[in-house]
Backbone as numpy.savetxt, mean C-alpha at the origin, in Angstrom:
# Nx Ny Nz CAx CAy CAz Cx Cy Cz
29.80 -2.78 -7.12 29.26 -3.95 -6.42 29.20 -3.70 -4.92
30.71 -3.18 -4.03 30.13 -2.76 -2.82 28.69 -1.86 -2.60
28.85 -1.03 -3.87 27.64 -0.16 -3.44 26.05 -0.87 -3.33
26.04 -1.58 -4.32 24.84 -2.15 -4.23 24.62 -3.30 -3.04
25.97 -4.02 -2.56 25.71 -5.01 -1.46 25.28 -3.98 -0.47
25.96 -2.81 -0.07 25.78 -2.03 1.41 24.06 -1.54 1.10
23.80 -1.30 -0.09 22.32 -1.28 0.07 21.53 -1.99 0.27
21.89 -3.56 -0.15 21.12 -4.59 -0.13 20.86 -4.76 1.45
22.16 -4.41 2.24 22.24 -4.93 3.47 21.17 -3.88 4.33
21.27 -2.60 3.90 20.66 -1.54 4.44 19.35 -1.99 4.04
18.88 -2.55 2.76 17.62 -3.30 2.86 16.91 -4.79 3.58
17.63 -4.77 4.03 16.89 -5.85 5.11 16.12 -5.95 6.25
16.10 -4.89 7.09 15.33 -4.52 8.03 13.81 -4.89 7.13
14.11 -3.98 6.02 12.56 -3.84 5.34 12.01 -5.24 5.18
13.03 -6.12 4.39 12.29 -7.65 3.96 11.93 -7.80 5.43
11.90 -7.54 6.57 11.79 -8.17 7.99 10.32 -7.74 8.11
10.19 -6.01 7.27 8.85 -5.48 7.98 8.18 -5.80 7.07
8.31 -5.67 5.92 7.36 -5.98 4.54 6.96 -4.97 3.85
7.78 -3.56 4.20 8.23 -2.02 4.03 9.44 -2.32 3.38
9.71 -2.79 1.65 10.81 -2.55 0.86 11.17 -1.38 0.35
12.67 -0.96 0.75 13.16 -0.05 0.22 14.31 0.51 0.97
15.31 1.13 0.27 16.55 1.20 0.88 16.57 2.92 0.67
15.80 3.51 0.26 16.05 5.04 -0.10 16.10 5.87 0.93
16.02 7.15 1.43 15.67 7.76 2.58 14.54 7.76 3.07
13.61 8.04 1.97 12.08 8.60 2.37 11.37 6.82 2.97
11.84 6.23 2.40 11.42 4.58 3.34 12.17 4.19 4.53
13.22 4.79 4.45 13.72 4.26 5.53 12.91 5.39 6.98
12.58 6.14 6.36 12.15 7.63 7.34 10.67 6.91 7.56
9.90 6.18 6.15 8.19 5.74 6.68 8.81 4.60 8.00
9.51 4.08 7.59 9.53 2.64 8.69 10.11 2.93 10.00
10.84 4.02 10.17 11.02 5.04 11.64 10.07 5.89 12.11
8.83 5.70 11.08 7.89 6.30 11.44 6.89 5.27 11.91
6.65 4.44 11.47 5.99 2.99 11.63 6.67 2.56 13.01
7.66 2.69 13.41 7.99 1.96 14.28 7.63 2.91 15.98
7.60 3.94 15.52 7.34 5.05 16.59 5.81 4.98 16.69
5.33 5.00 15.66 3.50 4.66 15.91 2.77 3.31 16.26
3.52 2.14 16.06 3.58 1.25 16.55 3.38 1.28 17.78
4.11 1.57 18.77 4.56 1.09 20.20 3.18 2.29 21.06
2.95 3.38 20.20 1.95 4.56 21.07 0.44 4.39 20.84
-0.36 4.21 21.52 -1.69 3.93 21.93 -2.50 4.90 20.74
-2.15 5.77 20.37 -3.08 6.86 19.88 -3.39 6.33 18.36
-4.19 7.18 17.82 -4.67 7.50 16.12 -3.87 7.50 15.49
-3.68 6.71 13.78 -2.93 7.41 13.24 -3.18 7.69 11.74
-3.18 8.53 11.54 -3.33 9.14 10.14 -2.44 8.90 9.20
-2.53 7.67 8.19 -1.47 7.61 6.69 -2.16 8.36 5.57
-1.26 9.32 5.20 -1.29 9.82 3.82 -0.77 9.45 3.10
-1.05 9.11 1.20 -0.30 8.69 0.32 -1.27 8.62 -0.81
-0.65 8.69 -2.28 -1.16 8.44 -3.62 -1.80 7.05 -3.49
-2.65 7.02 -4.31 -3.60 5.62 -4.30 -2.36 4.49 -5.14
-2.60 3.08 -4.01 -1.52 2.23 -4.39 -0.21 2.55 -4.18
0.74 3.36 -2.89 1.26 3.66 -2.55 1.86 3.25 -1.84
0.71 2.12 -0.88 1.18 1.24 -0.01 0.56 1.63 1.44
-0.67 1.89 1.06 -0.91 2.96 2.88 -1.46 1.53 3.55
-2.22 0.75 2.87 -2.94 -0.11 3.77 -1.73 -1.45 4.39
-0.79 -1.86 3.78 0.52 -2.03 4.46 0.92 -1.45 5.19
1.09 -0.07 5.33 1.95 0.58 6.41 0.93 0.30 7.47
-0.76 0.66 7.59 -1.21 0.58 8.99 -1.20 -1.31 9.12
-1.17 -2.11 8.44 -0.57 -3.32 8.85 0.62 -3.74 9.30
1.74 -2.92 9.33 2.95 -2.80 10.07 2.86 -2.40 11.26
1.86 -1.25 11.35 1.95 -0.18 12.76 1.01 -1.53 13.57
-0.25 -1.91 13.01 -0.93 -3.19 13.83 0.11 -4.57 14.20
1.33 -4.57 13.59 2.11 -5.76 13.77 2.82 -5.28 14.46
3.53 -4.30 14.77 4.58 -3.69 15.41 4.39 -3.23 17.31
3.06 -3.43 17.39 2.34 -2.82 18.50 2.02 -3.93 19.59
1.41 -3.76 20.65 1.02 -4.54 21.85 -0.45 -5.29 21.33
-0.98 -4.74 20.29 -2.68 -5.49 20.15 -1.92 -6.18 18.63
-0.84 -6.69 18.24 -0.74 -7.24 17.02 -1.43 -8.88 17.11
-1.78 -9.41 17.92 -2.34 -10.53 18.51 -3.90 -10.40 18.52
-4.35 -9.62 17.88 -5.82 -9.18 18.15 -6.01 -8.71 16.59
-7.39 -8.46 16.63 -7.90 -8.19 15.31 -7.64 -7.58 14.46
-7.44 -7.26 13.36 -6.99 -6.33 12.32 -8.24 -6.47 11.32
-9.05 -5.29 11.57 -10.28 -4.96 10.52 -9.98 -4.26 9.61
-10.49 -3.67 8.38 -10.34 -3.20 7.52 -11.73 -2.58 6.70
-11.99 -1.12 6.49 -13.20 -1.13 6.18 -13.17 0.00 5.12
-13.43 -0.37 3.92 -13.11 0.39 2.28 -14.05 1.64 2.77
-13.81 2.69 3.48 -14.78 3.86 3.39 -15.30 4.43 1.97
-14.68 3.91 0.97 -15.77 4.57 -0.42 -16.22 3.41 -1.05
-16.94 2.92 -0.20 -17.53 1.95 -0.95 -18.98 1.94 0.49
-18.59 2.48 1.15 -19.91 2.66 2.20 -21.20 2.97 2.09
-22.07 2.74 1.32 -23.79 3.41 1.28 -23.96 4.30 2.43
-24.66 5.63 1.99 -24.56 5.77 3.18 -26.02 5.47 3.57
-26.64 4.76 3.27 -28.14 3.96 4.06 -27.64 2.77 4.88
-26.59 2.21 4.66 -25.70 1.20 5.17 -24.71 1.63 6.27
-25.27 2.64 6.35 -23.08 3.34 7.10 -23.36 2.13 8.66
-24.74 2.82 9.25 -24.69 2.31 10.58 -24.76 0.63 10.69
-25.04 -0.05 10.13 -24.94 -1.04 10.17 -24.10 -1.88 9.94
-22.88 -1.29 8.84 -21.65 -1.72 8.52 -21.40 -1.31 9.63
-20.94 -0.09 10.32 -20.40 0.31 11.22 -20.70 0.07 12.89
-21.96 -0.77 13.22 -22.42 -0.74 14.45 -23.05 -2.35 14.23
-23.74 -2.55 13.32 -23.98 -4.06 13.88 -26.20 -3.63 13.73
-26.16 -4.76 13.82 -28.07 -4.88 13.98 -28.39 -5.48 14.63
-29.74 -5.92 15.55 -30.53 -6.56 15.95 -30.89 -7.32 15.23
-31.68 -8.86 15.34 -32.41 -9.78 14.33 -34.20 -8.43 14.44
-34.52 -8.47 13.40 -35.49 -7.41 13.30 -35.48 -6.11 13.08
-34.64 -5.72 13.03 -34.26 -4.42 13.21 -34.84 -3.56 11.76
-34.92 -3.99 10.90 -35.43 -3.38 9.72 -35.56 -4.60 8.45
-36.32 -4.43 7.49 -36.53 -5.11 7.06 -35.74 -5.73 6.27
-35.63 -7.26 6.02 -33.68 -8.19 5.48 -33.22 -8.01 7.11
-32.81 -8.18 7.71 -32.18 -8.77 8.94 -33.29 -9.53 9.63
-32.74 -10.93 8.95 -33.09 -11.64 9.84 -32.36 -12.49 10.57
-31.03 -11.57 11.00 -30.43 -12.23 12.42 -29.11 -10.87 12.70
-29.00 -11.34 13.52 -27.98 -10.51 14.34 -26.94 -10.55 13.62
-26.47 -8.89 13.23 -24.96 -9.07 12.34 -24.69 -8.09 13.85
-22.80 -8.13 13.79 -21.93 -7.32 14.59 -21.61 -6.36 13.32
-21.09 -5.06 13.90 -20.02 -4.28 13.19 -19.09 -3.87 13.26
-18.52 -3.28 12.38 -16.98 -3.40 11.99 -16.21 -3.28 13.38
-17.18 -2.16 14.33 -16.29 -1.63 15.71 -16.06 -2.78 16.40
-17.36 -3.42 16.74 -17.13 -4.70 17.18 -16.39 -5.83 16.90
-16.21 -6.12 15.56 -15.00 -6.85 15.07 -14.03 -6.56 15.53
-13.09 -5.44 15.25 -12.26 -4.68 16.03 -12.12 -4.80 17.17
-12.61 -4.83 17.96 -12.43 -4.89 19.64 -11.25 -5.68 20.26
-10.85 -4.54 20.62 -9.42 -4.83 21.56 -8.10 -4.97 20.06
-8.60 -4.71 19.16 -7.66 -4.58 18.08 -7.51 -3.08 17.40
-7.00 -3.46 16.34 -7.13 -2.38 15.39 -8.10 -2.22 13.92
-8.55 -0.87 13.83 -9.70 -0.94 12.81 -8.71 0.18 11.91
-9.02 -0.52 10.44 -8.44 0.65 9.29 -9.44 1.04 8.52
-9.54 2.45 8.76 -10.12 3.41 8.01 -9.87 3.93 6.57
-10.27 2.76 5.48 -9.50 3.09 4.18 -10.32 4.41 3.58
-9.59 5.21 3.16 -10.05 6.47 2.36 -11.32 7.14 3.13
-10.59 7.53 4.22 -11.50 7.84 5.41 -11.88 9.31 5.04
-11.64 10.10 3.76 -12.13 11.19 3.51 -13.09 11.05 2.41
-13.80 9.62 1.99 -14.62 9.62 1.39 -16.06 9.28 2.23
-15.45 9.63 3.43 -16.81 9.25 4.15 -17.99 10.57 4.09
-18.88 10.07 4.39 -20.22 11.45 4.18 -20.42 11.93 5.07
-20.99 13.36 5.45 -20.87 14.13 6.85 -21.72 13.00 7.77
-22.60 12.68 7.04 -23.53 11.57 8.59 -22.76 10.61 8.81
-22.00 9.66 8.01 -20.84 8.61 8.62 -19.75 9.35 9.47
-19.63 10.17 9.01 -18.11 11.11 9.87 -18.76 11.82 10.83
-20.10 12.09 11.11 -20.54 12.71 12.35 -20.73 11.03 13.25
-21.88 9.38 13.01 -21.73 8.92 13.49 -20.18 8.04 14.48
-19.11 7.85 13.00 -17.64 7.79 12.93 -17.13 8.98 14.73
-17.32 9.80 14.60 -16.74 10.80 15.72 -17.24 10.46 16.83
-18.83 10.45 17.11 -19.29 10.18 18.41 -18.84 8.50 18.57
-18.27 7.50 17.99 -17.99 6.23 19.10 -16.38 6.69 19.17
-15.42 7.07 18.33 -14.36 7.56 18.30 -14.01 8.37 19.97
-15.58 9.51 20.19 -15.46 10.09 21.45 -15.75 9.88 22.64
-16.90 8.46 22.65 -17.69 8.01 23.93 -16.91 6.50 23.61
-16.46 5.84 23.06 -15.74 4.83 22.69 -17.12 3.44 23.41
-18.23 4.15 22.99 -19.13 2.96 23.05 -20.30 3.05 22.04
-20.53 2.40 21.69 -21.79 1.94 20.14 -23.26 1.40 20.70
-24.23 1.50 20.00 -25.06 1.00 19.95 -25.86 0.39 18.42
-25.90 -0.86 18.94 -26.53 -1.76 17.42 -27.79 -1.38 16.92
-27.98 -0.90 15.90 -29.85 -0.70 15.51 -30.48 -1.90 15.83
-31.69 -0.98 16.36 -32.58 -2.11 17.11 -32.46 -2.22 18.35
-31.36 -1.86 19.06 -30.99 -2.07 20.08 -31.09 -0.72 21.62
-31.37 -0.66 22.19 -31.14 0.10 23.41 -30.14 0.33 24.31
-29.19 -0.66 24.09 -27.77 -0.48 25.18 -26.35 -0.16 24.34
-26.09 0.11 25.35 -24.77 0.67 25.05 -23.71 -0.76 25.35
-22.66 -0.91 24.46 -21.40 -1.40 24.46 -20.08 -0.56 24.21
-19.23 -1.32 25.48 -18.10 -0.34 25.08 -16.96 -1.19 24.36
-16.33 -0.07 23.70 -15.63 -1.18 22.63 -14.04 -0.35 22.95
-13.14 -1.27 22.61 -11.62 -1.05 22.87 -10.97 -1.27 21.52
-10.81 -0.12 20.58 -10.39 -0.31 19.28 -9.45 1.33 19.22
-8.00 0.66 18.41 -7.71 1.23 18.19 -7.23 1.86 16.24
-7.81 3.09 15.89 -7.79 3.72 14.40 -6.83 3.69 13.62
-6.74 3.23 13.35 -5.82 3.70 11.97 -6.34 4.35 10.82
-6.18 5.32 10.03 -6.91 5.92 9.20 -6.16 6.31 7.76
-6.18 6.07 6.63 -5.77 6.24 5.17 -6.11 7.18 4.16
-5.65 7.84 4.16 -6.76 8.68 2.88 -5.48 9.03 1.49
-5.95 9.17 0.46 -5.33 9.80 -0.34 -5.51 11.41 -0.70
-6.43 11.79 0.64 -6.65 13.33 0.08 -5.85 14.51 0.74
-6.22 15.15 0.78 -5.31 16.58 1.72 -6.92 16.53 2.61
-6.64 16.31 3.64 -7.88 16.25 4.46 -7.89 17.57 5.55
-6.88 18.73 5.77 -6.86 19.96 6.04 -7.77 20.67 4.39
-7.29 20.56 3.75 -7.86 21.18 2.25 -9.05 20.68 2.42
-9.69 19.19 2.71 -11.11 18.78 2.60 -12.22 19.92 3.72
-11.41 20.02 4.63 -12.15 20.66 5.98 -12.22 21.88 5.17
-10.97 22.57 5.00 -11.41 24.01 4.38 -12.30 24.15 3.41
-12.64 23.34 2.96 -13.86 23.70 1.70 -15.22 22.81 2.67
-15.28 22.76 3.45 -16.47 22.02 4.61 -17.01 20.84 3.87
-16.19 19.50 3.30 -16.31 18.51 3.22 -15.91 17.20 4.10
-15.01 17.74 5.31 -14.60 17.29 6.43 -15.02 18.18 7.41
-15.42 17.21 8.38 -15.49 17.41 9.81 -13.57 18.01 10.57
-13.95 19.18 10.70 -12.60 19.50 11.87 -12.72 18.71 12.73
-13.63 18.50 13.95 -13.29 17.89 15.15 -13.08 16.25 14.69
-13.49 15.89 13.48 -12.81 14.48 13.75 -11.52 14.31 13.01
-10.90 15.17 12.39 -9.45 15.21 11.68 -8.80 15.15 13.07
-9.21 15.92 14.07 -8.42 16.33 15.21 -8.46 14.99 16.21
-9.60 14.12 15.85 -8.99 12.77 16.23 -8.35 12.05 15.70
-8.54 11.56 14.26 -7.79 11.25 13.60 -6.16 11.25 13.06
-5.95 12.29 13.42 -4.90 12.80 13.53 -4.08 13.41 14.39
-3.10 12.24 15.49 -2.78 12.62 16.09 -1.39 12.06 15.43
-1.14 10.95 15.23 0.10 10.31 14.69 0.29 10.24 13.17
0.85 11.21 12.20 0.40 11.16 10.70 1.98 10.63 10.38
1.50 9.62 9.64 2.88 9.36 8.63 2.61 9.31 6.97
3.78 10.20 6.15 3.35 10.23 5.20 4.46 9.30 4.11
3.18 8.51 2.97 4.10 7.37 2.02 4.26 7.95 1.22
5.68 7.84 0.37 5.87 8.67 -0.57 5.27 7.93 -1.97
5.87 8.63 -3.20 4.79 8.18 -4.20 6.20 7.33 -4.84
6.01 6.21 -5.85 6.94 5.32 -6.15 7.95 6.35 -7.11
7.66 7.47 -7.56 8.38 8.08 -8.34 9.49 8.98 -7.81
8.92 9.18 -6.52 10.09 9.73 -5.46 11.32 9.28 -5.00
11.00 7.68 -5.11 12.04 6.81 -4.35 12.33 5.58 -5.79
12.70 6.19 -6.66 13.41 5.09 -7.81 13.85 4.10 -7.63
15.26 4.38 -6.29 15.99 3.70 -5.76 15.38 2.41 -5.29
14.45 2.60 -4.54 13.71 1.10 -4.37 12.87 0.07 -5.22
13.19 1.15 -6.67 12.23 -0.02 -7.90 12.86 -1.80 -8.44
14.12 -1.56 -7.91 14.79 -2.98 -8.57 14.75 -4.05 -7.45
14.79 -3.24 -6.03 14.58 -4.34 -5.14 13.18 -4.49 -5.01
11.87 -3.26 -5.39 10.47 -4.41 -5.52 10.53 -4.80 -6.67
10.78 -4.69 -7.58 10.63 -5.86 -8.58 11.32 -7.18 -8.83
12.41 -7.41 -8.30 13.00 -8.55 -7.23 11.74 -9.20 -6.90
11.25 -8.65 -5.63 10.07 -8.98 -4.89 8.97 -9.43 -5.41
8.48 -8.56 -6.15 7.07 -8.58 -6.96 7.12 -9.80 -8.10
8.28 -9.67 -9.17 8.37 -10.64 -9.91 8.46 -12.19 -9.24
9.48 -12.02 -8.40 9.25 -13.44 -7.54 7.94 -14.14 -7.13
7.21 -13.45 -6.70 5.82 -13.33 -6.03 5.29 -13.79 -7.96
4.87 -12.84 -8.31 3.76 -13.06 -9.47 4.45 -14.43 -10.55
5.72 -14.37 -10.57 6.16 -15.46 -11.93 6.08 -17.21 -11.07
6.18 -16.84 -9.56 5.69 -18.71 -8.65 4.32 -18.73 -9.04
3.77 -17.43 -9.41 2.21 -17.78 -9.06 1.43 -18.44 -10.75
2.22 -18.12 -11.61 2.27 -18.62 -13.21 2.84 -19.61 -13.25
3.92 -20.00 -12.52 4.72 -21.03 -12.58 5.20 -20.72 -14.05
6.38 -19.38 -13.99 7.18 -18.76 -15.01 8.38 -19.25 -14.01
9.21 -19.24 -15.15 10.62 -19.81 -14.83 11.48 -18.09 -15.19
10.60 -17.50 -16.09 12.12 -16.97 -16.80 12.56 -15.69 -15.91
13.66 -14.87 -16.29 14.39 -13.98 -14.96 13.98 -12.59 -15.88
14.00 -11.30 -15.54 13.92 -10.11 -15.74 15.66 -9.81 -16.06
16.08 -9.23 -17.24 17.34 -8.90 -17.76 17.48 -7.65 -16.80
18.86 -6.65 -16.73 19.07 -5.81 -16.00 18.26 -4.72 -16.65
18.09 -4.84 -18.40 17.71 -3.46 -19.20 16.56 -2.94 -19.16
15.54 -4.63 -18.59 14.46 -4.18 -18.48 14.00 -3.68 -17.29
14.58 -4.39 -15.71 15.07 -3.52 -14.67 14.50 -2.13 -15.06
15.85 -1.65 -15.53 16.45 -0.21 -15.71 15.21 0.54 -16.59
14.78 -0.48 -17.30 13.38 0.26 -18.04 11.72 0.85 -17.19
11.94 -0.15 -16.14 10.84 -0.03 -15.39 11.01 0.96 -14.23
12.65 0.87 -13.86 12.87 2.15 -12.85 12.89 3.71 -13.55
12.15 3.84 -15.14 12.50 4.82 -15.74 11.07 5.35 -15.86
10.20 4.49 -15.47 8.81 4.76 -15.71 8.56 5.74 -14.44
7.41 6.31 -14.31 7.03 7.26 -13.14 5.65 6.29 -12.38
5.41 5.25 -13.24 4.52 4.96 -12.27 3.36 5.59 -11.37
2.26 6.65 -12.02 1.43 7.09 -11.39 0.75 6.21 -10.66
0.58 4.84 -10.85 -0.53 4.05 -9.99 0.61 3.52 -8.77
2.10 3.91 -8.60 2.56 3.50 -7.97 2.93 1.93 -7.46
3.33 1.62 -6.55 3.42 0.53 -6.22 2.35 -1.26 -7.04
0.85 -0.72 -6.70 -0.19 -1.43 -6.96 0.27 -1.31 -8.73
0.28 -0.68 -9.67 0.78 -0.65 -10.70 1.99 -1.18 -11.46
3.21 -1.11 -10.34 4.00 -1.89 -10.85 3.54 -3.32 -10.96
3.24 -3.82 -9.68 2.62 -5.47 -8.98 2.06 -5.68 -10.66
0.70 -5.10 -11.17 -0.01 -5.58 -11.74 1.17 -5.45 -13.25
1.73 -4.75 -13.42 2.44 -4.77 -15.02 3.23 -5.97 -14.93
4.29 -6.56 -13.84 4.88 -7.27 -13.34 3.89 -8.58 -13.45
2.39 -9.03 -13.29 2.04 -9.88 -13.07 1.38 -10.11 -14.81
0.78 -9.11 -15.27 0.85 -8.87 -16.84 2.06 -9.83 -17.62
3.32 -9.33 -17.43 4.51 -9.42 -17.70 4.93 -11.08 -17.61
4.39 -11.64 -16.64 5.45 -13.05 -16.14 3.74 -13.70 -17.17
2.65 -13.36 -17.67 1.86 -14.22 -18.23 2.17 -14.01 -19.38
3.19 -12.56 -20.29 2.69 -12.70 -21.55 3.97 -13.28 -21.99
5.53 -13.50 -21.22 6.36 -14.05 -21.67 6.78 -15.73 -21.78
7.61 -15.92 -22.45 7.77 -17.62 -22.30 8.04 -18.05 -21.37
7.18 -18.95 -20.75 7.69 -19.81 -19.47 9.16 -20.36 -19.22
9.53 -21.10 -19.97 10.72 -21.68 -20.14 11.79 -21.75 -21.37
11.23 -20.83 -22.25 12.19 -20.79 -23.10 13.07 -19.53 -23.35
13.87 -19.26 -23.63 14.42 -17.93 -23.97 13.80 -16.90 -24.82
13.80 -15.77 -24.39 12.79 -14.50 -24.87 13.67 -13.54 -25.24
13.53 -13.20 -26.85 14.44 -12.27 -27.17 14.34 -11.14 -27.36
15.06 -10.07 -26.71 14.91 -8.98 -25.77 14.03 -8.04 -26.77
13.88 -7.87 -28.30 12.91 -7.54 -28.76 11.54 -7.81 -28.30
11.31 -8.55 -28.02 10.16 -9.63 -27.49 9.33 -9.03 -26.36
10.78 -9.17 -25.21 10.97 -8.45 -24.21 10.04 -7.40 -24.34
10.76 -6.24 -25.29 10.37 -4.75 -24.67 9.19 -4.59 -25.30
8.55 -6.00 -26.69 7.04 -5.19 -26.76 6.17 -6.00 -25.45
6.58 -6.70 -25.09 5.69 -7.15 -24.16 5.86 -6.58 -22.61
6.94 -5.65 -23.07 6.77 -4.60 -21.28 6.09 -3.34 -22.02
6.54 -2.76 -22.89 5.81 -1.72 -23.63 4.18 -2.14 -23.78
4.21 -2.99 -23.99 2.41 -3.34 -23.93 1.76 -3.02 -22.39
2.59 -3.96 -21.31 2.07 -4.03 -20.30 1.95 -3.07 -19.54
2.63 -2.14 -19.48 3.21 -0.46 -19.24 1.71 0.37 -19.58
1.90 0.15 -21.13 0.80 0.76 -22.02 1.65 2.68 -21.77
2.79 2.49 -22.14 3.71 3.86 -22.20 4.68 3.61 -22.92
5.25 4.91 -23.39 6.46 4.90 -24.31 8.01 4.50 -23.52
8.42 3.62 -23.03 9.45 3.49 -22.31 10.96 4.14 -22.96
10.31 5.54 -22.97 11.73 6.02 -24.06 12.82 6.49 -22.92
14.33 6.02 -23.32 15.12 6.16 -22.99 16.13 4.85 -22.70
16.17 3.70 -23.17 16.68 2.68 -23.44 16.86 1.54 -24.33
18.16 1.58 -24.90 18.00 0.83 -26.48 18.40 -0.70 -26.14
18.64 -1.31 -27.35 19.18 -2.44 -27.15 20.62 -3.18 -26.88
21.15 -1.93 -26.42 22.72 -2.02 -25.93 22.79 -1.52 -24.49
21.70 -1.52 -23.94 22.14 -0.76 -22.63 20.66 0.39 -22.13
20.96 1.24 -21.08 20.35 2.19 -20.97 20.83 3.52 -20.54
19.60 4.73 -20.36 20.40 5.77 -20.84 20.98 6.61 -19.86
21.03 7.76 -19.52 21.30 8.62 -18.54 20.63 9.10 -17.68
19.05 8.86 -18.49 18.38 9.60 -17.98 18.15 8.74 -16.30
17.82 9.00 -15.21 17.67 8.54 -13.31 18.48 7.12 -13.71
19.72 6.89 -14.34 20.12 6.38 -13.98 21.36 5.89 -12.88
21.55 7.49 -11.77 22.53 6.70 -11.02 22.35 5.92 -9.86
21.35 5.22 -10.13 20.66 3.84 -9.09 20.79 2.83 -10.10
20.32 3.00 -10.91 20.07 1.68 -12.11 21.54 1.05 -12.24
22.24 2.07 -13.17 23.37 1.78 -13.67 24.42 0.62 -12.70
24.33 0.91 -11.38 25.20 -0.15 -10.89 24.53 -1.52 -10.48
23.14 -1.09 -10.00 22.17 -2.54 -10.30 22.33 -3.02 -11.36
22.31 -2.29 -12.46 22.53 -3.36 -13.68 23.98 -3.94 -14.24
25.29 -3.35 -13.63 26.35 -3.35 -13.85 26.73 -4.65 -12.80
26.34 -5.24 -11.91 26.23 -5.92 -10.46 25.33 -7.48 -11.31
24.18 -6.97 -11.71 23.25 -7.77 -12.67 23.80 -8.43 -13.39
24.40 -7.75 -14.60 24.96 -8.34 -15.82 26.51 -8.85 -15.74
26.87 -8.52 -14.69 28.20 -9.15 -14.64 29.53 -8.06 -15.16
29.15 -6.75 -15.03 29.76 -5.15 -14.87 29.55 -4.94 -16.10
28.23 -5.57 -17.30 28.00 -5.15 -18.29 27.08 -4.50 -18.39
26.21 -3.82 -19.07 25.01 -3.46 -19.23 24.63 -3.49 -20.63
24.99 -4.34 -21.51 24.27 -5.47 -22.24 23.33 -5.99 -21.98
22.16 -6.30 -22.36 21.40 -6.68 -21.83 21.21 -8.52 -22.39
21.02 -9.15 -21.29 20.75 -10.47 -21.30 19.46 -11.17 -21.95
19.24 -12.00 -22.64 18.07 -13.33 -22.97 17.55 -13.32 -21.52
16.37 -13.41 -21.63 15.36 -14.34 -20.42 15.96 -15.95 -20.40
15.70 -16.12 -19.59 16.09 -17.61 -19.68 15.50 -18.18 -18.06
């Protein structure tokens, strides 16, 4: 029980940032977040898709001097690229045919804030060549238009790729990695950091079972079942099994732990092998085991929903 309070306590900074997790490799992103925060420059997040990257550059935008200013966001694989400049710069009323009025773009939104570059290695050499030149003259021009505006935005950038590996095979631009990357912090993948699976699902379940208006609680076994999974979709994956989970069980009545595990085994859609109905097993359990020992009341029996 001390052990798990001194973690709980060591987890609190995080509930402050909205960066949960008490492990090393989180406590190392949010000393990293906090150092990129406060410095003017670029910064480059790496991480597995659903990892949590577009949170972290929403920390570094909260943590900073422009957190009072805009926070844009712009899905780079989802960009046309017949669209790039206009998502990205804005139009004239006239400017081509369908505009019939003046849109701004994304840079411009941005201004005097911060702009996030989601999956900024799915951009196409003509977006990542236009992308570089306002990045380098830090002023735009709207189609249709003749003048120049200068804009005050600062990057944040996301990718899930190896974007040194993208350049070496000449699918990235070098000179704009080399803007992009001046401040890189990297998120680890949820399978790295176990340790933080019982305090987001704490989190997550809270969040998704108000939003059902589910009453019932998560037992320690099933806990211990979900910190056993690897979670390739990471983070975004747990959220959604978790939100699966609080719709397919009983609102208010007691759920018996058979019940339970086909309806996490469903939601999973994996073999959750390694935990029976007396407990769980050896396998990554020396995180679990005292969460669930703390849980159950120093049992690991596993409890009714209720």
């Amino acid at each position: 029980m001390a052990g798990l309070l001194s973690a709980r306590e060591r987890a609190e900074p995080a509930r402050a940032t909205g960066l949960l997790g008490i492990s090393p490799a989180m406590i190392d992103v949010r000393r990293a977040v906090e150092r990129a925060a406060t410095a003017p420059f670029a910064v480059l997040i790496e991480g597995e898709s659903g990892s949590g990257k577009e949170l972290v550059a929403r920390e570094v935008h909260r943590g900073g001097p422009r957190r009072d200013r805009p926070f844009c966001t712009l899905n780079c694989a989802a960009l046309p690229d017949e669209l790039v400049e206009s998502e990205l710069f804005g139009h004239a009323r006239g400017a081509f045919t369908g505009a019939v009025g003046e849109r701004i773009g994304v840079f411009e939104e941005a201004h005097t804030g911060t702009l996030l570059l989601d999956e900024v290695g799915e951009l196409s050499p003509r977006a990542q060549a236009k992308v570089l030149r306002v990045i380098q003259e830090g002023e735009l021009r709207r189609i249709g238009e003749n003048i120049s505006r200068r804009i005050d935005v600062r990057i944040v950038s996301a990718t899930n790729r190896n974007l040194r590996e993208e350049v070496a095979h000449g699918r990235f631009r070098l000179d704009l990695l080399y803007r992009l990357d001046v401040i890189r912090i990297a998120v680890p993948p949820l399978r790295d950091r176990r340790e933080d699976i019982p305090l987001l699902v704490e989190s997550l379940w809270r969040e998704a079972a108000e939003r059902v208006g589910c009453r019932a609680t998560l037992s320690a076994a099933v806990v211990a079942a979900l910190a056993q999974h690897d979670w390739p979709g990471n983070v975004r994956e747990l959220q959604n099994v978790l939100a699966s989970l609080a719709v397919r069980v009983a609102k208010r009545e007691s759920c018996r732990h058979q019940r339970c595990l086909r309806s996490l085994a469903t939601a999973t859609s994996a073999r959750l092998a390694g935990w029976t109905m007396h407990g769980v097993s050896s396998k990554n359990d020396s995180f679990v085991r005292p969460w669930c020992a703390a849980a159950a009341g120093g049992r690991l029996r596993p409890r009714s929903w209720g």
